[in-house]
C-alpha positions in Angstrom: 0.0 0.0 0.0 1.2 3.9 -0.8 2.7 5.2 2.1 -0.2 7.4 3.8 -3.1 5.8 2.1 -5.6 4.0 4.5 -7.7 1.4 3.6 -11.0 -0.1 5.6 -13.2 -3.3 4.8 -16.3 -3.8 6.8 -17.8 -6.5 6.9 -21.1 -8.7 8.1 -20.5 -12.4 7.6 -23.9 -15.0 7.9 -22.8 -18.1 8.2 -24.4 -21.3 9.7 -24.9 -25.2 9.4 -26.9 -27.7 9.8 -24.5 -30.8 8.9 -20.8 -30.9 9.6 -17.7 -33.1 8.4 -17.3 -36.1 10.7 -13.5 -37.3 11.5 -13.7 -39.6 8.7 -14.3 -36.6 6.2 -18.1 -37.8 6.2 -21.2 -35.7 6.0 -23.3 -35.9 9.4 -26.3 -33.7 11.2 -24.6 -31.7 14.2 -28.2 -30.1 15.0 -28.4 -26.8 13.7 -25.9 -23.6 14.2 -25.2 -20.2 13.5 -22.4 -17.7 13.5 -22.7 -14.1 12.7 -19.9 -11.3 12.5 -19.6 -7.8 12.1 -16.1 -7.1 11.7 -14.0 -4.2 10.6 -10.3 -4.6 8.9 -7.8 -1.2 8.6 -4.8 -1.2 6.7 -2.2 1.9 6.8 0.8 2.1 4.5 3.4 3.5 6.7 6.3 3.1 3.9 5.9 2.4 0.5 6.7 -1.1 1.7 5.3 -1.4 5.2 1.7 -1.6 5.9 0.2 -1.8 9.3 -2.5 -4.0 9.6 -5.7 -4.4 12.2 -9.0 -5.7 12.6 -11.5 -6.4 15.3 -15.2 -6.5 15.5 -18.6 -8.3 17.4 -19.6 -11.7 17.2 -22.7 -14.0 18.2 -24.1 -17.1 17.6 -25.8 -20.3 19.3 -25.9 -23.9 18.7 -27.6 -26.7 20.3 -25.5 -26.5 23.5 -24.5 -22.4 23.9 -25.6 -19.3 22.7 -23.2 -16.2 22.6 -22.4 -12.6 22.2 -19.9 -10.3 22.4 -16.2 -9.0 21.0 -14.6 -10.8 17.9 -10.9 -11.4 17.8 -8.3 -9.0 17.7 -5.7 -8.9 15.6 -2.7 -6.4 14.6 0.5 -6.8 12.8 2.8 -5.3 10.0 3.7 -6.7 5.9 6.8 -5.8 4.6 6.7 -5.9 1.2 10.1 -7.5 0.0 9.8 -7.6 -3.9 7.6 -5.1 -5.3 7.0 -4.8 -8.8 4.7 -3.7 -11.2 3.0 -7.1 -11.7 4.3 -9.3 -9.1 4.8 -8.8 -5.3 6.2 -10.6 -2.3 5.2 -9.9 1.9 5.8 -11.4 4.8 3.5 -10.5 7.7 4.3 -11.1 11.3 0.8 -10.4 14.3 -0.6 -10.8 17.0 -4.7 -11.6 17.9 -6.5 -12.2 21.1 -9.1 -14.8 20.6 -12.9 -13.4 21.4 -16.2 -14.5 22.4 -17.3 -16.4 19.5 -16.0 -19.3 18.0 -12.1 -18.6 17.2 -11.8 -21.8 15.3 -13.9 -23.9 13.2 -14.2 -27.0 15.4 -13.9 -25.0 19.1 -16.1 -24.4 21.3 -17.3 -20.3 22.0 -14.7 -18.5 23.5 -12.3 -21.1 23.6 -8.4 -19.9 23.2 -5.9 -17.3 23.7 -3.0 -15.3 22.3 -2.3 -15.9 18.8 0.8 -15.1 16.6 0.8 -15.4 13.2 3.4 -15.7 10.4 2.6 -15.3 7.0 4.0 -14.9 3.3 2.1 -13.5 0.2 3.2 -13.8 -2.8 1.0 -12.1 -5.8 0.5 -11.7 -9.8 -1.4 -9.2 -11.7 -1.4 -8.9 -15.7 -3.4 -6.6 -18.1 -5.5 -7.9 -21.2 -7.6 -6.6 -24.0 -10.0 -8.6 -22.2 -9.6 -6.4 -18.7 -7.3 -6.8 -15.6 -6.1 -10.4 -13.2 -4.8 -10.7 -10.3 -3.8 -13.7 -8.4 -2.0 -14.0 -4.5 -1.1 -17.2 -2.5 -1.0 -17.0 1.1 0.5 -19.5 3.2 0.4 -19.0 6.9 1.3 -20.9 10.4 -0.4 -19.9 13.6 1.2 -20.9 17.1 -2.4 -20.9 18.8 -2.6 -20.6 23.3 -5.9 -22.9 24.5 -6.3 -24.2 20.8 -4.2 -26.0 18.7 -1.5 -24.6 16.2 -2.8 -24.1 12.6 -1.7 -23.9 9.3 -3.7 -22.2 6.6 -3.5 -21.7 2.7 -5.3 -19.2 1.4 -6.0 -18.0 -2.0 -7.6 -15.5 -4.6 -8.3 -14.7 -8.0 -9.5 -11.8 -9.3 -11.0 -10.1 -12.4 -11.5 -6.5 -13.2 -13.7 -6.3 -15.8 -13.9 -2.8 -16.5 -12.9 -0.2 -13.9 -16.0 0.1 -11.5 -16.0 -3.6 -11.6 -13.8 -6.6 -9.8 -15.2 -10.4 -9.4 -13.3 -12.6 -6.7 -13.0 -16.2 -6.6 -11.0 -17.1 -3.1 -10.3 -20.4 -1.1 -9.4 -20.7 2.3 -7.7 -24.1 3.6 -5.9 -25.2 6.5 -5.7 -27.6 9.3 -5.5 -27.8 12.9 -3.3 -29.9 14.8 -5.6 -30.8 17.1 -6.0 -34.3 19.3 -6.7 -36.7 18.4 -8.4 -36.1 15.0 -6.5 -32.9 13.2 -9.4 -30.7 12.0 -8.9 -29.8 8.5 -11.4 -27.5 6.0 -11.4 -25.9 2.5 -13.7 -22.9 2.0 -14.7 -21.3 -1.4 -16.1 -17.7 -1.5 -16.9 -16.2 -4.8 -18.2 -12.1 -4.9 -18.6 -9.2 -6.5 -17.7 -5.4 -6.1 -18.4 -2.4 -7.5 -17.0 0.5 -7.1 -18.3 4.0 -6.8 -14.6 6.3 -6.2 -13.6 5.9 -3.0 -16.4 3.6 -1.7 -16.8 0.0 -2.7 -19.8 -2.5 -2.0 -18.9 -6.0 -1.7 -21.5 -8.9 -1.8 -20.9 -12.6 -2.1 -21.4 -16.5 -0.7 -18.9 -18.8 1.2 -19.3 -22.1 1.4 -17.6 -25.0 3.1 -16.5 -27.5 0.3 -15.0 -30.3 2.4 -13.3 -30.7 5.9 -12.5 -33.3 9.0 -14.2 -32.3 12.2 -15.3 -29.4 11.1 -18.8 -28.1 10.2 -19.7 -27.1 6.7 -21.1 -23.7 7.0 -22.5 -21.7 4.6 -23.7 -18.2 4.1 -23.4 -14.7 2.7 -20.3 -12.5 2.8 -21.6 -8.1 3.0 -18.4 -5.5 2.7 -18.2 -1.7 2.6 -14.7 -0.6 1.4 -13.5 2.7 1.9 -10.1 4.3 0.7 -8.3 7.7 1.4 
């Protein structure tokens, strides 16, 4: 990000369940839940290669056994970008999150965990055609978890910019847990579309759960307000 520019995403995420991936990878009824999310993500370039990173937000939900309310994780951290180019760049990002009151992992219990540090590298493509503009970035991440077990996570996205008020997104997320004794394991897809209107965007999509191990297979629509300065 340019150095003074400031990005924020905000964002309501619907998501709920009424089956969930068994340890042997197996569809099964876990009796009905639902998790809902209002969350807000700030980005700061403080160099032309370092860019200060937060987000936070509110949380509730309930299943058959709980029901809860109240803060969302925390998170904060920096990206240095270390190759920067004008179609391909490279980061590494190093933070730190304090789990909230919802559920801080697929397979955990409400407010279950701790301290998290994270430690992740990006490494992205963009190209121009007669056709519009593509971009692609990998993300590859490892979390050292306190009160849940240590993850790692792949993470990808595609995008399309059909003219310039337009961008379509096709994203996965992946990763797994290694928790005892079955390591929970998931792969998300989340396809959406924004439109632009200058500085403000509107964001509007659906993510689904695709497969997984001990893990439930939520579903639901993905609401974001972007806002640049």
């Amino acid at each position: 990000m340019e150095s003074g520019r400031t990005q924020i995403i905000t964002k309501v995420e619907l998501q709920s369940a009424s089956k969930g991936f068994s340890p042997e990878g197996r569809l099964v009824g876990i009796g009905g839940r639902k998790d809902e999310t209002a969350s807000i993500h700030v980005e700061y370039g403080l160099s032309e290669r370092l860019t200060l990173q937060a987000r936070g937000g509110l949380t509730r939900g309930r299943d058959p056994f709980v029901d809860y309310e109240g803060r969302g994780p925390v998170e904060v951290g920096l990206r240095y970008a270390f190759v920067q180019r004008p179609q391909t760049i490279a980061a590494f990002y190093l933070g730190a999150g304090e789990a909230g009151a919802g559920r801080n992992a697929g397979y955990a219990v409400p407010g279950e965990g701790g301290l998290d540090l994270e430690a992740r590298l990006l490494l992205g493509r963009s190209k121009a055609t007669r056709f519009g503009s593509f971009f692609s970035d990998v993300q590859i991440a490892y979390l050292r978890r306190a009160g849940l077990a240590n993850e790692t996570r792949v993470d990808a996205t595609l995008g399309f910019r059909p003219t310039r008020n337009w961008l379509l997104l096709a994203q996965t997320y992946a990763g797994e847990a290694q928790s005892s004794p079955v390591k929970s394991r998931w792969l998300k897809a989340e396809v959406s579309v924004v439109r632009h209107f200058g500085p403000w965007s509107l964001q509007a999509g659906w993510r689904e759960t695709l497969d997984g191990r001990e893990t439930a297979a939520d579903r639901g629509a993905v609401v974001g307000i972007w806002r640049h300065f």
